[in-house]
Backbone and ligand atoms as CSV (ligand in chain L), in Angstrom:
chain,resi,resn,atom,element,x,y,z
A,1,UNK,N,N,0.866,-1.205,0.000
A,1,UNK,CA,C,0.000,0.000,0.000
A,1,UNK,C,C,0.890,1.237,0.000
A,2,UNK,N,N,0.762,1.990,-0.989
A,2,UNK,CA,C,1.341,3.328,-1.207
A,2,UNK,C,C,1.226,4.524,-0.497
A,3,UNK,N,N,1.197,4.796,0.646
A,3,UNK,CA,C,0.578,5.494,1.508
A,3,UNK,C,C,1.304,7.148,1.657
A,4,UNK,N,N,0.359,8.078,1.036
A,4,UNK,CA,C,1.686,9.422,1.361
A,4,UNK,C,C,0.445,10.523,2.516
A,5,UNK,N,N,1.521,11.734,2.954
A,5,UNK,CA,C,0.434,12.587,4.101
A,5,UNK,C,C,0.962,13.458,2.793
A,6,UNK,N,N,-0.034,14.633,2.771
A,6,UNK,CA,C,-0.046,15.776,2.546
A,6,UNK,C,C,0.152,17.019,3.623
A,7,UNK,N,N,0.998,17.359,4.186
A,7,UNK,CA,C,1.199,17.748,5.796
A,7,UNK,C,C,1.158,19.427,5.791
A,8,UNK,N,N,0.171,20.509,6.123
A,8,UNK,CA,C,0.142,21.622,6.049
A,8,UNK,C,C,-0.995,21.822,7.154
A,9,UNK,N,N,-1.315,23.649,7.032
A,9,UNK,CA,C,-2.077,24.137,8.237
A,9,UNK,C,C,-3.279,24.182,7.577
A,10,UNK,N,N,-3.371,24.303,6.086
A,10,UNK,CA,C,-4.888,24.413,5.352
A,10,UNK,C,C,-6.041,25.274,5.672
A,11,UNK,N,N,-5.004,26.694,6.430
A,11,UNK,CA,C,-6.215,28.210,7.024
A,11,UNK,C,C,-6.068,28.822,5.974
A,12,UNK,N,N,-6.886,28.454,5.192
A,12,UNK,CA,C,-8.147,27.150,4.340
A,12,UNK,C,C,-7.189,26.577,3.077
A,13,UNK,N,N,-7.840,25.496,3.019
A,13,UNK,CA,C,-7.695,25.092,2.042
A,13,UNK,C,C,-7.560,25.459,0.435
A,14,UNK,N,N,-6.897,25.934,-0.544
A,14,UNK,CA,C,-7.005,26.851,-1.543
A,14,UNK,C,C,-7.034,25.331,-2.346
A,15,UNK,N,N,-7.233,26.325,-3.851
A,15,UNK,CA,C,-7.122,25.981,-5.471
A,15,UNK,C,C,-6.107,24.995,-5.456
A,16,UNK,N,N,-4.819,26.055,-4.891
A,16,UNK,CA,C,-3.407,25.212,-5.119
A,16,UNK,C,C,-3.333,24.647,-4.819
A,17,UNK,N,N,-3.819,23.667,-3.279
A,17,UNK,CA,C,-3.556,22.211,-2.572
A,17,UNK,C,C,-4.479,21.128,-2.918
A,18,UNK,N,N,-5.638,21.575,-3.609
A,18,UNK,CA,C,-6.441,20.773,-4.373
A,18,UNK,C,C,-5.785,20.361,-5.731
A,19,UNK,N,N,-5.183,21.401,-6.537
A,19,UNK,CA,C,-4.472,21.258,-7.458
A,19,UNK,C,C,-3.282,19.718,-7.562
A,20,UNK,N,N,-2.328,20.163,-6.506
A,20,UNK,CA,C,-1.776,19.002,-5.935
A,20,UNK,C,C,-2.227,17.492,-5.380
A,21,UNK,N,N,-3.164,17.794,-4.825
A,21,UNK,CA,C,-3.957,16.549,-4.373
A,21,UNK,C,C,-4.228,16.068,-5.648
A,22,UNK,N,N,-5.037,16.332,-6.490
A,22,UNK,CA,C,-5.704,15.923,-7.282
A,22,UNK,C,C,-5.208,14.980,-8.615
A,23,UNK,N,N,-3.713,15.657,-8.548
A,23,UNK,CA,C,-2.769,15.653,-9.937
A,23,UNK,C,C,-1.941,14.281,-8.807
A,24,UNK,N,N,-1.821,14.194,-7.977
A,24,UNK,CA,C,-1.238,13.051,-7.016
A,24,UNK,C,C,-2.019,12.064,-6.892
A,25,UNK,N,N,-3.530,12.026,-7.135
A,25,UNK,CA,C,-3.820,10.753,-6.790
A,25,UNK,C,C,-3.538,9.367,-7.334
A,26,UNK,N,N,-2.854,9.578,-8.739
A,26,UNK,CA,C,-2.808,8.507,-9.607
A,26,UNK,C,C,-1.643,7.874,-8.670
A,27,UNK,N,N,-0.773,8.339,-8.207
A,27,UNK,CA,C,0.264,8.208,-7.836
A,27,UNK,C,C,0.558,7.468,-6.447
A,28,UNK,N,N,-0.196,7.034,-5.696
A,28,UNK,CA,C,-0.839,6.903,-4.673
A,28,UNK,C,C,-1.846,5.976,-3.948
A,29,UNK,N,N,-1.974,4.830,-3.256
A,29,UNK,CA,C,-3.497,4.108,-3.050
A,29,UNK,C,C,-4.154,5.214,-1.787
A,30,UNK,N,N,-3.618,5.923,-1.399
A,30,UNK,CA,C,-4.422,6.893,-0.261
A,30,UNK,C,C,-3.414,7.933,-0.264
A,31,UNK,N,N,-3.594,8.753,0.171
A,31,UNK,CA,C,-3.246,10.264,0.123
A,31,UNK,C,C,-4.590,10.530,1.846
A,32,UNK,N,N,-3.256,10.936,3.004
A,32,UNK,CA,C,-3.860,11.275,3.942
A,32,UNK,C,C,-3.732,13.148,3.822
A,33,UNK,N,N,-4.330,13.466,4.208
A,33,UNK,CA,C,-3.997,15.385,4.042
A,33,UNK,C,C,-4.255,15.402,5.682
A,34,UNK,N,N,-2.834,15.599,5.926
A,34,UNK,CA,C,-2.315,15.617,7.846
A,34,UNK,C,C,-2.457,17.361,7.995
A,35,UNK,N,N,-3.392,17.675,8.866
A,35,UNK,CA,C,-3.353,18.949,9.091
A,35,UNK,C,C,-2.446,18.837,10.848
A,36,UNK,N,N,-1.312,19.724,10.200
A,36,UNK,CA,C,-0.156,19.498,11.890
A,36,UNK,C,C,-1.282,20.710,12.312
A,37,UNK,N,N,-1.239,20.413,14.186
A,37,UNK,CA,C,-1.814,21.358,14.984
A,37,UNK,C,C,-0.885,21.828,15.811
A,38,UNK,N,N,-0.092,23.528,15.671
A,38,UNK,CA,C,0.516,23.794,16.582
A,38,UNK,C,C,-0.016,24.668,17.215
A,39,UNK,N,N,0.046,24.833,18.566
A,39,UNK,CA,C,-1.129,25.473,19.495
A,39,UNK,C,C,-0.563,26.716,19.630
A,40,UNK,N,N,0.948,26.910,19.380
A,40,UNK,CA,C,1.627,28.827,18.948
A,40,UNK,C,C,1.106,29.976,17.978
A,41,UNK,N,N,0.759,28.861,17.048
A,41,UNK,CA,C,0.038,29.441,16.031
A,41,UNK,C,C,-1.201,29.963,16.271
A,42,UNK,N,N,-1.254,31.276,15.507
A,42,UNK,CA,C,-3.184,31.647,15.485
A,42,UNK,C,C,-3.351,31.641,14.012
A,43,UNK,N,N,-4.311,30.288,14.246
A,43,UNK,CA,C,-5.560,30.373,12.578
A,43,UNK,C,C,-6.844,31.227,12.777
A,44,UNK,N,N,-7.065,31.174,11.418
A,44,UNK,CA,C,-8.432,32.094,11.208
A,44,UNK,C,C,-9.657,30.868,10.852
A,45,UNK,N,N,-8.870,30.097,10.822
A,45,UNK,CA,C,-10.377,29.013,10.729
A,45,UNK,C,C,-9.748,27.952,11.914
A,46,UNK,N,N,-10.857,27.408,12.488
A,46,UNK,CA,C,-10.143,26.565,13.885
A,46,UNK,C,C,-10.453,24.665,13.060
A,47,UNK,N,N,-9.937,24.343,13.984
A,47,UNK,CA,C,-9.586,22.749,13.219
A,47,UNK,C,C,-11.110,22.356,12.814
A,48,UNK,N,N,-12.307,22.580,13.430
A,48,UNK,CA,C,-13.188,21.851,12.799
A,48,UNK,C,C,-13.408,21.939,11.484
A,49,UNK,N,N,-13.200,23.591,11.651
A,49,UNK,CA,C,-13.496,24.374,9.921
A,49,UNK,C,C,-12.921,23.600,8.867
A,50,UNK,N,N,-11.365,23.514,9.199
A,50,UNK,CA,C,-10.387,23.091,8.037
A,50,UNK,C,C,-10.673,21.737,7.787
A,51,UNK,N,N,-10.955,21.111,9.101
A,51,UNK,CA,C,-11.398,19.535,8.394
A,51,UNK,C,C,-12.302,19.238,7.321
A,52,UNK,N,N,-13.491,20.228,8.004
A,52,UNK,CA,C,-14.892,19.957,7.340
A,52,UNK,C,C,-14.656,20.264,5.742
A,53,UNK,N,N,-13.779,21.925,5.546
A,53,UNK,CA,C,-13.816,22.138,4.365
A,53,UNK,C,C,-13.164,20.970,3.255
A,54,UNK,N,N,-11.828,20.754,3.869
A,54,UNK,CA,C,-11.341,19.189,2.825
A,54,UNK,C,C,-12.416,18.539,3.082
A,55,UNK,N,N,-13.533,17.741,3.690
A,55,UNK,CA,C,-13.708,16.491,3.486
A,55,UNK,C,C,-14.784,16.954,2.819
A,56,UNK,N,N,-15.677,18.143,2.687
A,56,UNK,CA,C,-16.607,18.594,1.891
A,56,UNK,C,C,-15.650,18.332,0.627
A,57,UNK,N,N,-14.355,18.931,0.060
A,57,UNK,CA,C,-14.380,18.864,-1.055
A,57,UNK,C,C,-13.903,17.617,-1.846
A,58,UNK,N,N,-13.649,16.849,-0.784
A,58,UNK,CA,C,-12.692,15.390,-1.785
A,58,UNK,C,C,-13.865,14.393,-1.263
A,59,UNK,N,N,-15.469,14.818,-0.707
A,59,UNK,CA,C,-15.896,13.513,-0.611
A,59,UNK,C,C,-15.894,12.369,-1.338
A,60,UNK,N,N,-16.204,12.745,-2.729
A,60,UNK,CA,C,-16.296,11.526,-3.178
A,60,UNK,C,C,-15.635,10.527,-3.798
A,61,UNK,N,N,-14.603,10.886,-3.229
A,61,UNK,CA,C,-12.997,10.093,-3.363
A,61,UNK,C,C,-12.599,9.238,-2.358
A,62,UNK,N,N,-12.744,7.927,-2.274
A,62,UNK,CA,C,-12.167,7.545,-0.681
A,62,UNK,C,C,-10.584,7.224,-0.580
A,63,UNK,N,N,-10.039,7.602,-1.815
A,63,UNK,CA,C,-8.185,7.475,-1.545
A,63,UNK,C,C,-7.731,8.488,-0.991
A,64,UNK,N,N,-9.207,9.839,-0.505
A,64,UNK,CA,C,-8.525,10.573,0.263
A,64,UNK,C,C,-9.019,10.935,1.317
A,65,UNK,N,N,-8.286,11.206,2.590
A,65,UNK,CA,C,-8.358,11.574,3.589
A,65,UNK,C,C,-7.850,12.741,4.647
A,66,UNK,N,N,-8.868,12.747,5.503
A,66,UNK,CA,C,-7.814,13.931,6.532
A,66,UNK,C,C,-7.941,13.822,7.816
A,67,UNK,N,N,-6.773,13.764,8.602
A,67,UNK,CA,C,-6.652,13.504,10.046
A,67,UNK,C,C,-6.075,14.764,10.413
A,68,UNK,N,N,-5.802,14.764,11.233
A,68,UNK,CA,C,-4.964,15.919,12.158
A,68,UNK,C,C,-3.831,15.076,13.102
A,69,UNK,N,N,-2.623,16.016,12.889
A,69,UNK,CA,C,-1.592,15.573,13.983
A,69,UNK,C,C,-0.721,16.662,14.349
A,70,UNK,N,N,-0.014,16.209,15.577
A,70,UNK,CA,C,0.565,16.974,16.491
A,70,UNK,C,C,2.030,16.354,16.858
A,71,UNK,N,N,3.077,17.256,16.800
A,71,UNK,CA,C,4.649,17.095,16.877
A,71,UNK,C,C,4.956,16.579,14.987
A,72,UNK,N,N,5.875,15.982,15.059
A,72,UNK,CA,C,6.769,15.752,14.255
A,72,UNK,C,C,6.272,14.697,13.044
A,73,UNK,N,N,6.194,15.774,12.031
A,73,UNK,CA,C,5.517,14.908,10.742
A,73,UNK,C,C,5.917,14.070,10.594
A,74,UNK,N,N,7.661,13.025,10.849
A,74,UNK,CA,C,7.696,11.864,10.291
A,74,UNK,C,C,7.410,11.261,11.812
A,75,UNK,N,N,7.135,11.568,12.433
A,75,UNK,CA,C,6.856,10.598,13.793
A,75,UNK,C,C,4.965,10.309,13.197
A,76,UNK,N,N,5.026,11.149,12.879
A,76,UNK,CA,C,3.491,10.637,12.714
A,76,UNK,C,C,3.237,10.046,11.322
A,77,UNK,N,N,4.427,9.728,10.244
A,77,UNK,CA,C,4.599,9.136,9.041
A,77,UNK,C,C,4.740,7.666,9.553
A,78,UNK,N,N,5.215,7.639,10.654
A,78,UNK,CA,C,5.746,6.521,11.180
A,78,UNK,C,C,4.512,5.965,12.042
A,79,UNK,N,N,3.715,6.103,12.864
A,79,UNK,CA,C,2.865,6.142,13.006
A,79,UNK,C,C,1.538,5.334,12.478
A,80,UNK,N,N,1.334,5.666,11.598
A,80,UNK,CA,C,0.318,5.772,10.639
A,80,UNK,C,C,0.742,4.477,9.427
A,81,UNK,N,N,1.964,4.184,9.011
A,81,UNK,CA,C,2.463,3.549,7.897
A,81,UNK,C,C,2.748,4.051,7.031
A,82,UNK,N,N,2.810,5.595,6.730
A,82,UNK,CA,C,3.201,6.535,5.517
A,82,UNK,C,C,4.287,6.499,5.217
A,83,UNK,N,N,4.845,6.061,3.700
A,83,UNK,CA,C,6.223,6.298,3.543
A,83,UNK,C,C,6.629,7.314,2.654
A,84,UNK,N,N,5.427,8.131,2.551
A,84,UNK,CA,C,6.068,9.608,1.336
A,84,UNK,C,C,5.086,10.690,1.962
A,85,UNK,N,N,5.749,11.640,1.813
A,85,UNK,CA,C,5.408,12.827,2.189
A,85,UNK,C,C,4.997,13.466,1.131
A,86,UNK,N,N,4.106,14.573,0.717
A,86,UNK,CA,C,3.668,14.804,-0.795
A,86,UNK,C,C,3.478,16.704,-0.267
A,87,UNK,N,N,4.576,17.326,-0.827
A,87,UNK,CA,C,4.619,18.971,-0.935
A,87,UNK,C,C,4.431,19.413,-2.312
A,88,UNK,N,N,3.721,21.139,-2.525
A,88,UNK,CA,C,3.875,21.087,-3.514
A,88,UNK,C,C,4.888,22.393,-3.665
A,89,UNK,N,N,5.392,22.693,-5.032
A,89,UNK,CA,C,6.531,23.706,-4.574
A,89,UNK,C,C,5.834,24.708,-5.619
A,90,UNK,N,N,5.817,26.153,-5.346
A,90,UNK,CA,C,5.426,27.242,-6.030
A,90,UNK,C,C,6.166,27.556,-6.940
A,91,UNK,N,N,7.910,28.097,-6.317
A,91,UNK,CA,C,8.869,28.996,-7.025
A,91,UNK,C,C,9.872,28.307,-5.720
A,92,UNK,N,N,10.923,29.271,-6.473
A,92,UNK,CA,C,12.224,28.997,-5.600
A,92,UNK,C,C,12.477,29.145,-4.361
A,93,UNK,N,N,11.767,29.895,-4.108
A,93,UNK,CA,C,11.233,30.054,-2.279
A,93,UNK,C,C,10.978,29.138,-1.761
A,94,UNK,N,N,9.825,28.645,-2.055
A,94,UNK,CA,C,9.180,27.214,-1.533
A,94,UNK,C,C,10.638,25.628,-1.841
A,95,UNK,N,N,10.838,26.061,-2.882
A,95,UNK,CA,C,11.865,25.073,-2.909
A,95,UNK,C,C,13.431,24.974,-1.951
A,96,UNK,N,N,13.486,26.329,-1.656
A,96,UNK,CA,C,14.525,26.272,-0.770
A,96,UNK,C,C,14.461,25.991,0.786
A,97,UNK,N,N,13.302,26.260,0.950
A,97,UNK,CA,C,12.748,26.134,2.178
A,97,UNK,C,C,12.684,24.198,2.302
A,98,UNK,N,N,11.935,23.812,1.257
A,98,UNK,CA,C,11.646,22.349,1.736
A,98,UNK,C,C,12.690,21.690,1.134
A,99,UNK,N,N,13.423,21.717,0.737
A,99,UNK,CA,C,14.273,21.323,0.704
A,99,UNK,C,C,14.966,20.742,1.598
A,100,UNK,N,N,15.640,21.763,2.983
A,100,UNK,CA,C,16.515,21.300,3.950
A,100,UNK,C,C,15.300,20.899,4.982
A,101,UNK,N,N,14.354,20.643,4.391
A,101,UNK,CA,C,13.200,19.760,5.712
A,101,UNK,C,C,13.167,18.168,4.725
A,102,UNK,N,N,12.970,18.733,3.634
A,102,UNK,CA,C,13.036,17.170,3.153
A,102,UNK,C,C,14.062,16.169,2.956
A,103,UNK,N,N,15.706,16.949,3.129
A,103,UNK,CA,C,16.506,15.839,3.578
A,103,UNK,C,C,16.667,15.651,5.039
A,104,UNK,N,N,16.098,16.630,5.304
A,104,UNK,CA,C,16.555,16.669,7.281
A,104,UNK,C,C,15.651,15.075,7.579
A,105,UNK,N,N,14.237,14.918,6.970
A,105,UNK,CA,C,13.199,14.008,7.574
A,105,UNK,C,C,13.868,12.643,6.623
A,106,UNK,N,N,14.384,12.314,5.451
A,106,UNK,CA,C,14.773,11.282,5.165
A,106,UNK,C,C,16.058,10.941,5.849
A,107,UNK,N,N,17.212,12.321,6.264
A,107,UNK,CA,C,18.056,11.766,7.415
A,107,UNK,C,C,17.779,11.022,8.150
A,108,UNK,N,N,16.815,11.303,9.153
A,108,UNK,CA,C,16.351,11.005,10.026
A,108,UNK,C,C,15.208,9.752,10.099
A,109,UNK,N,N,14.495,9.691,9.084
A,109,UNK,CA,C,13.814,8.537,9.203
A,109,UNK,C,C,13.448,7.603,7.717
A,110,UNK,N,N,14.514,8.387,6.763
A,110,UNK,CA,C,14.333,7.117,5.238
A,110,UNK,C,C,12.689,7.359,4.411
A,111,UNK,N,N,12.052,8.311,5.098
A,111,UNK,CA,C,10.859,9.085,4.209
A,111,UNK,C,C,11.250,10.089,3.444
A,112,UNK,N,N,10.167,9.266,1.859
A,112,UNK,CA,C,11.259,10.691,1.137
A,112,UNK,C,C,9.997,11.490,1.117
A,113,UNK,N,N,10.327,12.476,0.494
A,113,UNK,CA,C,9.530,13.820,-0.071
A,113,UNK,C,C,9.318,13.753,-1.368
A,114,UNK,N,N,8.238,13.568,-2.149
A,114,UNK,CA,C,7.721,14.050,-3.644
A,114,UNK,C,C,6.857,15.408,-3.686
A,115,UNK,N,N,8.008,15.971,-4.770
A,115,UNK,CA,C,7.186,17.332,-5.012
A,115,UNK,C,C,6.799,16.952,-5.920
A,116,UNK,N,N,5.478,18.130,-6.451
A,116,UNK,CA,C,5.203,18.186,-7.609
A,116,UNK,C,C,4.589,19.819,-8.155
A,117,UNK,N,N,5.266,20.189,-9.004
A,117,UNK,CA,C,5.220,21.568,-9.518
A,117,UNK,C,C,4.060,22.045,-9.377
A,118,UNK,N,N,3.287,23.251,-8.750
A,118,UNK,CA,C,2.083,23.616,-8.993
A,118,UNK,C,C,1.932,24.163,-10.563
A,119,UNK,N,N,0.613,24.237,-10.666
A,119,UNK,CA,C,-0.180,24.754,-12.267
A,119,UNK,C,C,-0.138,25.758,-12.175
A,120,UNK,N,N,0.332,26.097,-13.567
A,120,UNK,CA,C,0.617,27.850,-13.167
A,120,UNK,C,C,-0.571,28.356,-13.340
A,121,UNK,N,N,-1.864,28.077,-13.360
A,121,UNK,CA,C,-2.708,29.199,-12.969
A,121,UNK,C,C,-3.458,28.913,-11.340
A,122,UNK,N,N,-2.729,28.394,-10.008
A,122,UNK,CA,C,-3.136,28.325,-9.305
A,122,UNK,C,C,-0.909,28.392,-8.347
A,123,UNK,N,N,-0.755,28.969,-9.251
A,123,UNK,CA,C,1.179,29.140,-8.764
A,123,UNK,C,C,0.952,30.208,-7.655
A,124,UNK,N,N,0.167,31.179,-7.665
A,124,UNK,CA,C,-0.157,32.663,-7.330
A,124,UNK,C,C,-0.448,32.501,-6.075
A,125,UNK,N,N,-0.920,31.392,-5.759
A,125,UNK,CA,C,-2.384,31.232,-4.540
A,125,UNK,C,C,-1.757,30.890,-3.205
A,126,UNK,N,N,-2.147,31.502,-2.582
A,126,UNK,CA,C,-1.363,30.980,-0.867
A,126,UNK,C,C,-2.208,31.213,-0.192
A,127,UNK,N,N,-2.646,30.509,1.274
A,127,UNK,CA,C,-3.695,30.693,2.465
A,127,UNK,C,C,-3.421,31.856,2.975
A,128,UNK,N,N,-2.163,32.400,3.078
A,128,UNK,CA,C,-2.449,33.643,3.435
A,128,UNK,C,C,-2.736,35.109,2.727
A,129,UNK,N,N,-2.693,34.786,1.707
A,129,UNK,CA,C,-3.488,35.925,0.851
A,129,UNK,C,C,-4.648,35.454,0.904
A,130,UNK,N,N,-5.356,34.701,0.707
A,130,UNK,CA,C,-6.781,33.828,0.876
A,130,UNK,C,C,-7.083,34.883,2.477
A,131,UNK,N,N,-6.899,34.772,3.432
A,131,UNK,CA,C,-6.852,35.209,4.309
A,131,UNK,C,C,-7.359,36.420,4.606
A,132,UNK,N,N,-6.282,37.191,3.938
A,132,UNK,CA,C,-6.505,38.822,3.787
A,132,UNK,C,C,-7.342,39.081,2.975
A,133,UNK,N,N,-7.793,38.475,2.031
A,133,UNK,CA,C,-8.838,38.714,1.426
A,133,UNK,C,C,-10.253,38.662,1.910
A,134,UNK,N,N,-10.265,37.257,3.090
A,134,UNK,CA,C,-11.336,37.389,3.479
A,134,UNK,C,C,-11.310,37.969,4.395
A,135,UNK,N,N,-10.593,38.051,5.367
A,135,UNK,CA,C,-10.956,39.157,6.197
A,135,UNK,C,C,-11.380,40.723,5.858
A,136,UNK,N,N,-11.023,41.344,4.719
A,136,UNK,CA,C,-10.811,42.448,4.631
A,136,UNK,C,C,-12.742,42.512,3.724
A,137,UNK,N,N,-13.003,41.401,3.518
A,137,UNK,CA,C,-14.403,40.957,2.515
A,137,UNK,C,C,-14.276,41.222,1.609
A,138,UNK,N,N,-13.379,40.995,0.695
A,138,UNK,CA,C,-12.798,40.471,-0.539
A,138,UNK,C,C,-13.584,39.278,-0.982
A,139,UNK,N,N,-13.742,38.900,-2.362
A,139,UNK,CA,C,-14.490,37.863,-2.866
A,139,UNK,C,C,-13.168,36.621,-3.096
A,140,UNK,N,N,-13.100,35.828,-2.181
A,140,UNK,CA,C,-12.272,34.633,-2.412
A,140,UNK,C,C,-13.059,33.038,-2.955
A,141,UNK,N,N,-13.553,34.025,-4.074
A,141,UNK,CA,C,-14.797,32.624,-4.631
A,141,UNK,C,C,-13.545,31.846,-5.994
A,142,UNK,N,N,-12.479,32.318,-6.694
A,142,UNK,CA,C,-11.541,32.126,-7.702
A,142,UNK,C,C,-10.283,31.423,-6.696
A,143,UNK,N,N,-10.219,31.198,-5.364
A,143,UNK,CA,C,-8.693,31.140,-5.058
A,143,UNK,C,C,-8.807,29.618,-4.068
A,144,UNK,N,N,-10.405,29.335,-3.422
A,144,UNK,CA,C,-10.558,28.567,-2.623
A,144,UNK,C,C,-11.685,27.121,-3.612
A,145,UNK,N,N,-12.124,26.018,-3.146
A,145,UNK,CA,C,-13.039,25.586,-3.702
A,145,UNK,C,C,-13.934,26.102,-2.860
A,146,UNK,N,N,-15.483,25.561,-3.372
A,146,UNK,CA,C,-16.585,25.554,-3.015
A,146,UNK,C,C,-16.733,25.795,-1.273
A,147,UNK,N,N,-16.580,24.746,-1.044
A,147,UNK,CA,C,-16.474,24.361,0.534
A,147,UNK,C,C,-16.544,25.561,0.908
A,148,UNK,N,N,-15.192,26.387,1.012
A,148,UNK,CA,C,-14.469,27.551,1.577
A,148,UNK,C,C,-15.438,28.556,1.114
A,149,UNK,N,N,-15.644,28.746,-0.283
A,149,UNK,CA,C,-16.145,30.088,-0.979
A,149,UNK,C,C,-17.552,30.061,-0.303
A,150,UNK,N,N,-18.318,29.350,-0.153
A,150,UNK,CA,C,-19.870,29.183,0.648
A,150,UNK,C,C,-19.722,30.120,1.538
A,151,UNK,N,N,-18.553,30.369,2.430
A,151,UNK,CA,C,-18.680,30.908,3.436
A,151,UNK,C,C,-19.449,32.018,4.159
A,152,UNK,N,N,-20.277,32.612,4.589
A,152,UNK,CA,C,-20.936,33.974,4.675
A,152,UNK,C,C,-19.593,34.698,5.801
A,153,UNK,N,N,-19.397,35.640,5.210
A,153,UNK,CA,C,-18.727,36.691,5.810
A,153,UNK,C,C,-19.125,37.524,6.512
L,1,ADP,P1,P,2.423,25.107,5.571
L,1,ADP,O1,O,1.884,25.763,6.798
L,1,ADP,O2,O,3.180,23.837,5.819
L,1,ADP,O3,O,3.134,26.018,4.592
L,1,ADP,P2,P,0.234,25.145,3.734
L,1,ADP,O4,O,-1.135,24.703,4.091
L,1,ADP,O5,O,0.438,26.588,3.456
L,1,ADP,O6,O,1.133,24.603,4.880
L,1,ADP,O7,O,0.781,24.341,2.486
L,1,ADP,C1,C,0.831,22.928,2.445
L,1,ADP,C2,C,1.541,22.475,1.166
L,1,ADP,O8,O,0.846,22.958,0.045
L,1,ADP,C3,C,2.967,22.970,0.993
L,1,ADP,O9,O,3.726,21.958,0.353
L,1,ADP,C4,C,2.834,24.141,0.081
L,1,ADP,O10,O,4.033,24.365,-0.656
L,1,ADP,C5,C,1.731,23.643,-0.816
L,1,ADP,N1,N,1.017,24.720,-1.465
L,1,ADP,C6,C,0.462,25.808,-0.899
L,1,ADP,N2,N,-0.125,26.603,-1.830
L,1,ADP,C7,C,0.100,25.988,-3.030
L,1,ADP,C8,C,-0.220,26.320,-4.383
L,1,ADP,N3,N,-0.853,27.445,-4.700
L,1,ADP,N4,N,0.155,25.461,-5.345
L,1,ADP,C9,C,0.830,24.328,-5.001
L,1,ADP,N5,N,1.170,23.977,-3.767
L,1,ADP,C10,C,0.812,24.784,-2.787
């Protein structure tokens, strides 16, 4: 069994991580989407939100899923039976960044990391512009799916 996490905060879920999910499933017999919970952090949507919104949008898929976890993504790769981790990379930013996390976690525990390039018409999109948009009541009906865009503000 091919088992990878998708491991992010998902305050909310956008275009772009659906994008990824979606273009990954072939690749894959399950695809978990691990939302890490760190309690330092302040989200704008609280864990029920973010769950509900993924499982509203990948219901009718059962190779995918979403749990929530806490501490150390490959402890919880390990855990679970996951042996790939699945990021997606924007630009060179994003790539430099995961980079020294994705050999740090195969150092350390022989899980690799598969990227896969986002689409460039969803390259743009990040939760935290999603964010500012809605807070400020901006129309984030083009950047989020359904789930999210429903939202009343
Ligand atoms: P984190 O808090 O770990 O950055 P995010 O929820 O922001 O979590 O992102 C989770 C993953 O989704 C990361 O691999 C990130 O690079 C990727 N991602 C975020 N936005 C996009 C996008 N627009 N296109 C492709 N991948 C994206």
């Amino acid at each position: 069994m091919k088992r990878a996490i998708f491991p992010g905060s998902f305050d909310p879920i956008t275009l772009g991580h659906v994008d990824i999910i979606n273009r990954s499933v072939d690749l894959f017999d399950e695809i978990i989407i691990a939302i890490g919970l760190n309690y330092e952090k302040k989200y704008l949507f609280n864990i029920e939100q973010r769950v509900q919104f993924i499982k509203d949008t990948f219901a009718g898929n059962p190779k995918i899923k979403v749990q929530t976890y806490e501490g150390l993504t490959i402890h919880y790769c390990q855990e679970i039976g996951a042996d790939y981790i699945l990021r997606g990379l924007r630009n060179p930013a994003d790539f430099e960044f995961e980079k020294a996390i994705a050999q740090t976690n195969r150092n350390l525990s022989g899980i690799e990391t598969v990227f896969l390039l986002t689409s460039a018409n969803t390259a743009f999109i990040s939760s935290s512009i999603v964010r500012d948009v809605y807070r400020h009541g901006g129309d984030i009906s083009s950047l989020v799916p359904d789930s999210v865009a429903k939202l009343k503000q």
